[in-house]
C-alpha positions as CSV (number, residue, x, y, z in Angstrom):
1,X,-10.6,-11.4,11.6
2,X,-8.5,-13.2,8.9
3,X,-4.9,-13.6,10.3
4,X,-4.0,-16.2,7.0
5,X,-4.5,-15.7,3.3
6,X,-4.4,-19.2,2.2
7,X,-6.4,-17.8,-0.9
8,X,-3.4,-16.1,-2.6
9,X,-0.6,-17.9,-4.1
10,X,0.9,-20.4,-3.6
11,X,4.3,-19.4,-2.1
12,X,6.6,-22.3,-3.8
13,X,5.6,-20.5,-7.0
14,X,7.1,-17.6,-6.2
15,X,9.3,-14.8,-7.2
16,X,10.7,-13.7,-4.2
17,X,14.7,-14.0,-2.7
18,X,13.8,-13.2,0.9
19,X,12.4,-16.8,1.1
20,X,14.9,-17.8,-0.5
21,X,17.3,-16.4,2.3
22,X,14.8,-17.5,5.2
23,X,14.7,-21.0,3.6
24,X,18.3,-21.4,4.5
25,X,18.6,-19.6,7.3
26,X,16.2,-22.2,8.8
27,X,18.3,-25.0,7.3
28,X,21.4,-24.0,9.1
29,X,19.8,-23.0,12.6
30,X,20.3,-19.0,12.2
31,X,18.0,-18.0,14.4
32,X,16.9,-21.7,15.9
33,X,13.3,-22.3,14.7
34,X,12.4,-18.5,15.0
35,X,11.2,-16.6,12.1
36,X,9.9,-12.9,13.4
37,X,9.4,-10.3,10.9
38,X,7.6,-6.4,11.5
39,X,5.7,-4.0,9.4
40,X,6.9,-0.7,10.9
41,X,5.1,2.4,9.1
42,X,5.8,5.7,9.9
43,X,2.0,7.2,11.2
44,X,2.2,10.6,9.5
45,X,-0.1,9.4,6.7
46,X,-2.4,6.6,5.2
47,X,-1.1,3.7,3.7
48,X,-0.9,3.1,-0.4
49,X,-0.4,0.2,-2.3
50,X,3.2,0.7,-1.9
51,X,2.8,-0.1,2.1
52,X,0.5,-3.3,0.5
53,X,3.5,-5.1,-0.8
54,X,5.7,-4.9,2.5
55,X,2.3,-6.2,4.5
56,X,2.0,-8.9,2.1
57,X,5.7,-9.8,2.5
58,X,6.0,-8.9,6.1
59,X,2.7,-10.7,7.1
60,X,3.0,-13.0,4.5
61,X,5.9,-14.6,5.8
62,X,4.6,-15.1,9.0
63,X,1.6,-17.5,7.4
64,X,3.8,-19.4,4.8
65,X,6.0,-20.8,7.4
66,X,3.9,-21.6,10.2
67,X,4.1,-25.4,9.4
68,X,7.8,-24.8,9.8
69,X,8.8,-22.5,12.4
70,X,8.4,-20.1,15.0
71,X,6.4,-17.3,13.4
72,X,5.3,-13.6,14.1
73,X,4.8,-10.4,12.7
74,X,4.6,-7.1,14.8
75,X,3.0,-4.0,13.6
76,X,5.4,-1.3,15.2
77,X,4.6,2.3,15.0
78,X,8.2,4.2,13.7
79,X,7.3,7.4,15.6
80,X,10.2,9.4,16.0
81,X,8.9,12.5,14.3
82,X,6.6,14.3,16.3
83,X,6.1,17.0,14.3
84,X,3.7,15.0,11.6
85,X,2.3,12.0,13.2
86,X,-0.7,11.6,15.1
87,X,-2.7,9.1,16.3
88,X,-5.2,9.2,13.7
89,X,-2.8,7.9,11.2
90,X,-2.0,5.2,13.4
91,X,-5.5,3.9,13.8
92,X,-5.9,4.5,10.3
93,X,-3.0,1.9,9.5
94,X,-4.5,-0.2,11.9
95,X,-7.8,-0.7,10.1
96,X,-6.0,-0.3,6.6
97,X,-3.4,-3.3,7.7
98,X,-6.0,-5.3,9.0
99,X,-8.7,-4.8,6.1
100,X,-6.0,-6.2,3.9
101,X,-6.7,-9.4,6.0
102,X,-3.5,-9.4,8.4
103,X,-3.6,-9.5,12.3
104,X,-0.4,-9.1,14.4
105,X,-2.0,-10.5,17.0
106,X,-1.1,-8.8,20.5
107,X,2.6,-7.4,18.7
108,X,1.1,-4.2,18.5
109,X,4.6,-1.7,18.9
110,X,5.6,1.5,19.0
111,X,9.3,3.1,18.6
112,X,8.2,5.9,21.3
113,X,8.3,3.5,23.8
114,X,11.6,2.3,23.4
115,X,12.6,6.3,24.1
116,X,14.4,5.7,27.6
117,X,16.4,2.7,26.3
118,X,17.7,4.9,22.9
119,X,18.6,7.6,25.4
120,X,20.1,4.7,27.6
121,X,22.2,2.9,24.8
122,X,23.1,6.8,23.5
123,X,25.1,7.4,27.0
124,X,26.9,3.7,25.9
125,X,28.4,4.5,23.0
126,X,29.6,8.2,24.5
127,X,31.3,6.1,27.5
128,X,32.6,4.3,24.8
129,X,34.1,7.3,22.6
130,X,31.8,6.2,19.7
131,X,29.7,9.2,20.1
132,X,29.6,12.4,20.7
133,X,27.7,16.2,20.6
134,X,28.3,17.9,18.2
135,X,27.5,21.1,18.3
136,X,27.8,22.4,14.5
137,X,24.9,23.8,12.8
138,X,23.3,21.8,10.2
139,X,24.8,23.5,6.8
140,X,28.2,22.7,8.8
141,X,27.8,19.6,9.5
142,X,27.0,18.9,5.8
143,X,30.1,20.8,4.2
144,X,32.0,18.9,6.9
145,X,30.8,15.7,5.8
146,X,32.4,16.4,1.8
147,X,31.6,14.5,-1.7
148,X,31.6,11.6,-2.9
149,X,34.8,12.2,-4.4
150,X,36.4,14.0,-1.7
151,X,36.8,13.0,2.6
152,X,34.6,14.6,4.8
153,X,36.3,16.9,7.9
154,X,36.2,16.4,11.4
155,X,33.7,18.4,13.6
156,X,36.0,20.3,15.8
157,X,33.8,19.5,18.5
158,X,34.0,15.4,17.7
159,X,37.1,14.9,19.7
160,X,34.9,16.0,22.9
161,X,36.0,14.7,26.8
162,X,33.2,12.0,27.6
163,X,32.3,13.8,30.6
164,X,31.8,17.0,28.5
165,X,29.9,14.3,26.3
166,X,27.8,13.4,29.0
167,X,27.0,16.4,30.3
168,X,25.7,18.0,26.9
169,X,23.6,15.2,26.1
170,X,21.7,15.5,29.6
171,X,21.4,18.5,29.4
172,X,19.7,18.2,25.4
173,X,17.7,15.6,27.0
174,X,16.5,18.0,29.7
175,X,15.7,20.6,27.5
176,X,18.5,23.3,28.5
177,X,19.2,23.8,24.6
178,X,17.0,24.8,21.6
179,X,16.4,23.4,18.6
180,X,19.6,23.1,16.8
181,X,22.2,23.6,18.9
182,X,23.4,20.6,19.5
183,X,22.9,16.7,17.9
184,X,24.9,13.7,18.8
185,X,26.8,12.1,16.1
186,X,28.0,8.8,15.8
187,X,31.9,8.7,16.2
188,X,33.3,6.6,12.8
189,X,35.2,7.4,10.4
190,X,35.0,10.8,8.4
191,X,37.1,10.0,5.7
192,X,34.7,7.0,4.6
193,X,33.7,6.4,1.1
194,X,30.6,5.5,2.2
195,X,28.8,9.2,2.9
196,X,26.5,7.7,5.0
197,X,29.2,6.3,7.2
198,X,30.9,9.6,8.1
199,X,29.9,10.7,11.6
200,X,25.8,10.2,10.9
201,X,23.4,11.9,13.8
202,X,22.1,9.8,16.5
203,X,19.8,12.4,18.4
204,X,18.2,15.7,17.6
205,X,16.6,18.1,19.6
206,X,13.4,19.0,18.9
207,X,10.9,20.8,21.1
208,X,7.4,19.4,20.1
209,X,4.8,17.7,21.4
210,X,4.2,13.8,20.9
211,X,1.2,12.3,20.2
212,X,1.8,9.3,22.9
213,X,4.6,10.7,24.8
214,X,3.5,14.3,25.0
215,X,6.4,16.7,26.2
216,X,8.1,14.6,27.9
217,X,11.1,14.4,25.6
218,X,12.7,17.2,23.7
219,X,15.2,14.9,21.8
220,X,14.4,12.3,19.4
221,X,16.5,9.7,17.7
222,X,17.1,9.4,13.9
223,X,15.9,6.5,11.8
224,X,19.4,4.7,11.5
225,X,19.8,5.0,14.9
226,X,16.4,3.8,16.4
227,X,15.3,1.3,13.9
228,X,18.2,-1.6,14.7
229,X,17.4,-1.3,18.0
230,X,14.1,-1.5,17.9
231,X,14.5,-4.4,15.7
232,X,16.8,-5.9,18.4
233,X,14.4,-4.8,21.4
234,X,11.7,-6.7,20.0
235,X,14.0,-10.2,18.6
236,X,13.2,-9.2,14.8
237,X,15.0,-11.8,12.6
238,X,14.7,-10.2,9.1
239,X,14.1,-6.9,8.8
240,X,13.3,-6.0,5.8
241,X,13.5,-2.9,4.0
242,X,13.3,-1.4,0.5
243,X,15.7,-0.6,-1.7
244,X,16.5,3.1,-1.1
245,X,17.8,2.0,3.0
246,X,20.3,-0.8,0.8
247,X,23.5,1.9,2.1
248,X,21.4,2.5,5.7
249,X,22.7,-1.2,6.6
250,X,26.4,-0.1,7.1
251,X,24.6,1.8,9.9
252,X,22.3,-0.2,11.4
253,X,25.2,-3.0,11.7
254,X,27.5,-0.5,13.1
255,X,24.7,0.5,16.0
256,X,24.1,-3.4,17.1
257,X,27.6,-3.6,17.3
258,X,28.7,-1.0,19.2
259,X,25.2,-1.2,21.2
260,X,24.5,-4.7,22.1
261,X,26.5,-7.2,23.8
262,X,26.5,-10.7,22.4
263,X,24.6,-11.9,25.4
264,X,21.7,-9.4,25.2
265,X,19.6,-10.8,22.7
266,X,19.4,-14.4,20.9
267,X,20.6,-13.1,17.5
268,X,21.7,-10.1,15.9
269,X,18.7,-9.4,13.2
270,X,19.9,-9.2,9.5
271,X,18.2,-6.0,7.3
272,X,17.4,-7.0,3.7
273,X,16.4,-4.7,1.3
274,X,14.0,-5.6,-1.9
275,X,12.5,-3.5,-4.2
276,X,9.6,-1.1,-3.8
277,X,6.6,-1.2,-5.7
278,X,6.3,1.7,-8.2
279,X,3.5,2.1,-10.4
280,X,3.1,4.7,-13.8
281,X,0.9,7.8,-13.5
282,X,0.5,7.1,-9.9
283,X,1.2,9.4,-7.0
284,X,2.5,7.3,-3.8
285,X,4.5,9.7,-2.2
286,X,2.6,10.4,1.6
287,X,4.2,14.5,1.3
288,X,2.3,14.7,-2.5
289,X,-0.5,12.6,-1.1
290,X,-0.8,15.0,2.1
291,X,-1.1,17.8,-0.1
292,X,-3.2,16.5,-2.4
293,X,-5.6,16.7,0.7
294,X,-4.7,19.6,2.3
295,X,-5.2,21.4,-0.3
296,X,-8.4,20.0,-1.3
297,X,-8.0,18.8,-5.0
298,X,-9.2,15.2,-3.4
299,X,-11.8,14.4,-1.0
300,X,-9.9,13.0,1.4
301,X,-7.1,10.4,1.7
302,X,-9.9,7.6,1.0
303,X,-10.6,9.8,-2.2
304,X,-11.3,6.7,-4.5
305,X,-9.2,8.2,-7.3
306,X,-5.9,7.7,-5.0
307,X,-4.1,4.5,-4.4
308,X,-4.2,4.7,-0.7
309,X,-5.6,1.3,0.5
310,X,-8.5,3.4,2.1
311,X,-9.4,5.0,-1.7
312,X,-9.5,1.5,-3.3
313,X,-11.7,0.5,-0.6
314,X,-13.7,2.9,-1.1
315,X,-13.4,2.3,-4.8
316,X,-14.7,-1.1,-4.2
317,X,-10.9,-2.9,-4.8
318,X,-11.5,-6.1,-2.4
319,X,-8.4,-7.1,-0.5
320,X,-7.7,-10.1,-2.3
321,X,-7.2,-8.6,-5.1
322,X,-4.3,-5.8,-3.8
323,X,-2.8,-9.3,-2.2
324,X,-2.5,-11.2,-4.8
325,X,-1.3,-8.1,-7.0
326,X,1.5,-7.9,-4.7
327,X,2.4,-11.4,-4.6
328,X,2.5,-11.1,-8.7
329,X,5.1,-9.0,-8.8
330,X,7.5,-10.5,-6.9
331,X,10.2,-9.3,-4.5
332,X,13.4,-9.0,-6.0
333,X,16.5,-6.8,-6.1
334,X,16.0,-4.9,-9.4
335,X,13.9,-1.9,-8.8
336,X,11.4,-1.5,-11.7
337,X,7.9,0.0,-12.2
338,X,4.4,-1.5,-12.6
339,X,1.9,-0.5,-15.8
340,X,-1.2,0.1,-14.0
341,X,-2.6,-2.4,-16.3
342,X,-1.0,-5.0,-15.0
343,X,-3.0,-3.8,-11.5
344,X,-6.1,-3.6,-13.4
345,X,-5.6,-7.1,-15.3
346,X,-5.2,-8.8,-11.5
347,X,-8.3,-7.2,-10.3
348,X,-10.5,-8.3,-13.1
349,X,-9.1,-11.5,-12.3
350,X,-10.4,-11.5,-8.7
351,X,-13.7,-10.1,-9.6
352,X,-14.5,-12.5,-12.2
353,X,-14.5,-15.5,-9.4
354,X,-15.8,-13.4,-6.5
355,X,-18.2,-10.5,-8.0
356,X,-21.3,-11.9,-9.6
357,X,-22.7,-9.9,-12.4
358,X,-25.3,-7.8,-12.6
359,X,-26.3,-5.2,-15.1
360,X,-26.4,-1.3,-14.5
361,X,-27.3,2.2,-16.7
362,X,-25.3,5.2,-15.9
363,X,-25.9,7.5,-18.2
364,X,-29.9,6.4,-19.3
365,X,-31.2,6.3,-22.3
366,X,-35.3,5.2,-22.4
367,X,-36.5,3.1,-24.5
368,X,-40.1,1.9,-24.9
369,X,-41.3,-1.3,-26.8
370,X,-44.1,-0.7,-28.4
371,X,-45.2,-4.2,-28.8
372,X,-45.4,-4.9,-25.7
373,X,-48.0,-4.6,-23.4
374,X,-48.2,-2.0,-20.7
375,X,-48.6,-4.3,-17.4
376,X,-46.8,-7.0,-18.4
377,X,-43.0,-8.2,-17.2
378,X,-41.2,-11.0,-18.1
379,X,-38.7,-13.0,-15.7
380,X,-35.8,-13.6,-18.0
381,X,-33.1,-15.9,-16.5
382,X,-29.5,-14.3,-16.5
383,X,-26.3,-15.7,-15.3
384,X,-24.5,-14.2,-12.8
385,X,-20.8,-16.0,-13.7
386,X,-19.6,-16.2,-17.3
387,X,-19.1,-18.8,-19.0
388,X,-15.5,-20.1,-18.3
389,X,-16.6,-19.8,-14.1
390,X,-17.5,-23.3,-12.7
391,X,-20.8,-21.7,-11.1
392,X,-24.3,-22.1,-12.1
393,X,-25.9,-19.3,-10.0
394,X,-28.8,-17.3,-12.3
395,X,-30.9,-14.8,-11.2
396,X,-34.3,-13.2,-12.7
397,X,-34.1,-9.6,-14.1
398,X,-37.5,-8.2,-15.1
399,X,-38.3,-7.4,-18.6
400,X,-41.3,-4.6,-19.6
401,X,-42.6,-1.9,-21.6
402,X,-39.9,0.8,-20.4
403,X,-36.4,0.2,-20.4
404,X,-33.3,2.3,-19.8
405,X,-29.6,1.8,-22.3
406,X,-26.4,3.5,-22.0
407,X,-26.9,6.7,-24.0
408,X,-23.6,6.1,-25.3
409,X,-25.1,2.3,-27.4
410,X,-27.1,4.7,-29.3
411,X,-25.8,6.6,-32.4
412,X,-28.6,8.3,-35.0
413,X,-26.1,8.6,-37.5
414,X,-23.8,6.0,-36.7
415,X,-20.1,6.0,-37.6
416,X,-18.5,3.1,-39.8
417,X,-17.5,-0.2,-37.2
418,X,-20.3,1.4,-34.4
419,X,-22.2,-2.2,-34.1
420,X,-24.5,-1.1,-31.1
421,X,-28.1,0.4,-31.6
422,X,-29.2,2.8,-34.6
423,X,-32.3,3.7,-36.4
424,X,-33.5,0.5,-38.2
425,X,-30.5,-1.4,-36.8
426,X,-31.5,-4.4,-34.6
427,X,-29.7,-5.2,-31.5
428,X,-29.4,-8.0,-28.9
429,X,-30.3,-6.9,-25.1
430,X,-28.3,-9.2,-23.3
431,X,-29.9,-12.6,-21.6
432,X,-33.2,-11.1,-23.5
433,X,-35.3,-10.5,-27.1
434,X,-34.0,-9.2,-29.9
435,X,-35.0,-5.1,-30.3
436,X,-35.2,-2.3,-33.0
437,X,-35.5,1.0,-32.9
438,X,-37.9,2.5,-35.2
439,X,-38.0,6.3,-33.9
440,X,-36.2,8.3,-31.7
441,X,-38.3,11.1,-29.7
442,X,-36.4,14.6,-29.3
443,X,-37.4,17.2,-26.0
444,X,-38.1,20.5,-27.4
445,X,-34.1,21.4,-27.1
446,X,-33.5,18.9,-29.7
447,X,-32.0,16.5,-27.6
448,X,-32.9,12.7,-27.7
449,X,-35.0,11.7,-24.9
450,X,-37.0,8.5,-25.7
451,X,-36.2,5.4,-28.4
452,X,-39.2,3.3,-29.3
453,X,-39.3,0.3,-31.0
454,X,-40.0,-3.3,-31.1
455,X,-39.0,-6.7,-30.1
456,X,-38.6,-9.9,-32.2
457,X,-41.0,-12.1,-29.3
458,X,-39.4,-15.7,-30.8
459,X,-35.7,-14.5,-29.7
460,X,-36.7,-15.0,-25.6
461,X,-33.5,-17.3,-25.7
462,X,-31.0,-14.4,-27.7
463,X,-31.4,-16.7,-30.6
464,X,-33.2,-16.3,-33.6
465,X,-35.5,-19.6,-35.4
466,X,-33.9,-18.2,-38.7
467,X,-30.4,-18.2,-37.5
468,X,-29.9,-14.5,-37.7
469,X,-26.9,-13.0,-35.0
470,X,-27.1,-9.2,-34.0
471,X,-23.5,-7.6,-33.9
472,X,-24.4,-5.8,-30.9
473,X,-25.4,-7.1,-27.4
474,X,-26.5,-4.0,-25.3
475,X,-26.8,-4.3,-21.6
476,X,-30.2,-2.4,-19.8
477,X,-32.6,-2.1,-17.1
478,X,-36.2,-1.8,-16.6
């Protein structure tokens, strides 16, 4: 299993700041020789083409700087939300992650496991007096928290004893309480301008059952909260993000602060965010996406007209292509969104080095050569690379009697600029003879089911001795 793309580009040719950033940081010793990144998707959904370009990156980074440093990427599993992930999404990521032709190796991760250290870090900051339980509901805690233009108000629960602190959050933890409650809050400033900053949650409770840890915990810790530390836990040096989690950092400094001491790990990890890849006329969301599927108007999440990674597999998309679509892009900090030409222009780009051509009917047309004989086929050469490839591979396709167009390359009243096949109108078939139709056989609805005509036997080469060029080259079978 591929754990390298040394296929793709070349990353010195490259749009992309985080390298920029990891460049220096290994210049000036940040994290010592150490360059440890993570792909951490949430498993309550198959991945897109969004998750591609974080795998790229994430996976990525761990391959171009092997020559230089310390290098690993972990898959970790962000499952704090038992209520919509399973463990069919996270195999399903697992093959997806590894079909793009990635391997973490034996850094396979999951947030659930870190559960009794959140819990045990949570009971830190209360000792501390940076948290506490509050025990508003959730529209109070959000007309607490204010605008943007005006401060947020205190909980009048956030000024809390510790012990009364302590004793709440046990007793969440051991299930005494229902949904609701209570949550523990983060004690910083409610008067912030930063909204995010004002008091955010820490825990939750939520009585559900997890797909790994099954019922054996009732409260659950929010993304701000949980992701640092499980960056921390597991000596991530860029974390790296999108876009949307650019305000999330205030947080996720605040809770290695007030979390860690400077002793506990090598370096604090630094979160970065870039921007996501959006594409037009494209649904990436995983809630749309779920839908889409529950509801049935798709066959599945590897439903070939979706841009799940499973769906262009299925379509027939190779990997190679999605990673060097992602590399093309670039990473920057200016969010934008994609034509899906632009995917479509990459992938022909793959293809035409990788996929050798063939020739295929989907919609058949017959079509009979009257001049020929009835037993007799002739091997014509055919190239399976064009022109501008630097391969010489041919195969033999068989020429005879009966052969099958698109019904689409024929018109019996032809409109002006239609160049492809028409009553009296000679047409090239590709890598063969020269053919005219002569009469077209209708069924007894009327509708067209048989062309006959006859080939020009001196045009074996698609050339004529008289010089004469056919507009149209039609492709066929036989």
């Amino acid at each position: 299993m591929p754990s390298s793309t040394s296929e793709d580009a070349d990353p010195s040719d490259r749009d992309n700041f985080i390298y920029d950033i990891i460049d220096e940081d290994l210049n000036q010793g940040t994290y010592g020789d150490r360059v440890v990144t993570r792909f951490p998707p949430e498993p309550n959904g198959y991945l897109h083409i969004g998750h591609a370009k974080s795998i790229v990156l994430n996976f990525g980074i761990k391959h171009d700087y092997a020559d230089r440093a310390d290098t690993r990427c972990h898959l970790r599993f962000d499952d704090t939300n038992p209520e919509t992930e399973s463990m069919e999404y996270a195999e399903a990521i697992k093959d997806a992650v590894h079909w793009l032709g990635y391997d973490w190796e034996e850094h396979e991760y999951y947030a659930s496991d870190y559960f009794e250290q959140f819990y045990e870090y949570a009971v830190k900051l209360i000792k501390q007096g940076d948290a506490y339980v509050d025990s508003l509901d959730e529209a109070e805690i959000r007309e607490y928290r204010g605008t943007v233009d005006e401060p947020g108000t205190p909980s009048p629960y956030r000024d809390r004893p510790v012990e009364e602190n302590l004793e709440l959050f046990r007793g969440m933890r051991n299930g005494d309480f229902e949904d609701g409650e209570h949550v523990l809050r983060a004690k910083i400033d409610m008067s912030s301008p930063h909204m995010i900053m004002r008091d955010p949650l820490l825990f939750r409770i939520k009585h559900a059952h997890h797909y790994r840890q099954g019922d054996d915990w009732c409260i659950y810790p929010m993304y701000d909260y949980a992701h640092p530390l499980e960056d921390a836990i597991e000596d991530i040096t860029h974390s790296l993000c999108t876009l949307e989690f650019d305000n999330n950092r205030r947080v996720y400094d605040w809770v290695l602060e007030h979390c860690l001491e400077d002793d506990e790990i090598p370096s604090r990890p630094r979160q970065y965010e870039f921007n996501r890849l959006n594409l037009y006329y494209t649904v990436l969301s995983k809630r749309k996406l779920l839908q889409l599927v529950e509801d049935d108007y798709v066959d599945g999440w590897d439903d070939p007209r979706l841009m799940t990674l499973a769906g262009l597999r299925r379509r027939g998309v190779p990997p190679s292509a999605i990673r060097a679509f992602c590399r093309e892009v670039g990473v920057t900090r200016s969010q934008s969104r994609v034509e899906m030409s632009h995917f479509e222009h990459v992938l022909r780009t793959d293809l035409k080095t990788t996929a050798p051509r063939v020739m295929a009917v989907l919609d058949p047309l017959k079509v009979v050569v009257t001049n020929w004989e009835e037993d007799k086929t002739d091997w014509l050469a055919a190239d399976h690379w064009p022109r501008d490839i630097d391969k010489d591979e041919t195969r033999k396709v068989p020429f005879t009697r009966e052969l099958y167009i698109e019904r689409d390359d024929f018109q019996e009243d032809p409109p002006e600029g239609f160049i492809r096949l028409a009553p009296g109108r000679e047409v090239r078939l590709r890598h063969g003879y020269f053919f005219t139709c002569e009469e077209v056989i209708r069924d007894e609805d009327g509708e067209i089911v048989e062309l006959r005509g006859t080939i020009d036997p001196d045009t074996r080469d698609g050339t004529a001795p008289d010089g004469r060029s056919p507009e149209g080259t039609l492709h066929w079978v036989s």
